[in-house]
C-alpha positions, 0 to 999 in steps of 0.5 A: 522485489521482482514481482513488485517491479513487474507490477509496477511495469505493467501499471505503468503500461497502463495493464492494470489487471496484470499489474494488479496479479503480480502485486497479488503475488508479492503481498502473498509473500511479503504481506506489507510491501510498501510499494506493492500495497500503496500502488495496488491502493491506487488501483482499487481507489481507481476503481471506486473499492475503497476498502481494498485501497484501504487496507492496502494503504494500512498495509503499506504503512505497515511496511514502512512510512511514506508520505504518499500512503499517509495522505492516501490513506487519510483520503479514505479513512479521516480520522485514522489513527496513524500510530496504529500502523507505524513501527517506531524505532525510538523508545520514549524515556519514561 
C-alpha cells in the first residue's frame, strides 16, 4: 500500500518516472494491485506503449473490478473478453 501511495504521490506531482518506479516495485510484490496497474496504464498510455498499459490494465482487472480499468481497457483492446480477467464470486446453478 505504501509503495502504491508513493506512486500515486509522485504521479500526481506530475514525477511520472518516479511514480512509475515505485509502482515498479508494488507490482513486483503484488502483481495485480488494482490501483498501481491502472494508474501505471495511464502512464504508458500517456506515452503512446500501448502494450504495456495493456497489460497493466488486465492486470488491474485481475486484482479487482473497477469501471476505470473496463473502459481503459476496451479503449486499447475493443473486443476484450471481460470474464477472462474477472474472478466471480458467485456460482452458476447448473
Amino acid at each position: 500500500m505504501i509503495l502504491n501511495n508513493l506512486g500515486q504521490a509522485y504521479t500526481g506531482l506530475g514525477d511520472l518516472n518516479t511514480g512509475m518506479m515505485y509502482f515498479g516495485r508494488c507490482i513486483q510484490l503484488e502483481p495485480n494491485h488494482p490501483q498501481a496497474n491502472n494508474t501505471a496504464g495511464e502512464i504508458e498510455l500517456s506515452r503512446g506503449n500501448q502494450t504495456a498499459a495493456t497489460q497493466h490494465f488486465k492486470n488491474s482487472l485481475k486484482g479487482a473490478y473497477t469501471d476505470e480499468a473496463d473502459r481503459r481497457v476496451r479503449f486499447v483492446e475493443p473486443d476484450m473478453d471481460i470474464d477472462d480477467y474477472v474472478r466471480h464470486n458467485m456460482h452458476m446453478p447448473e
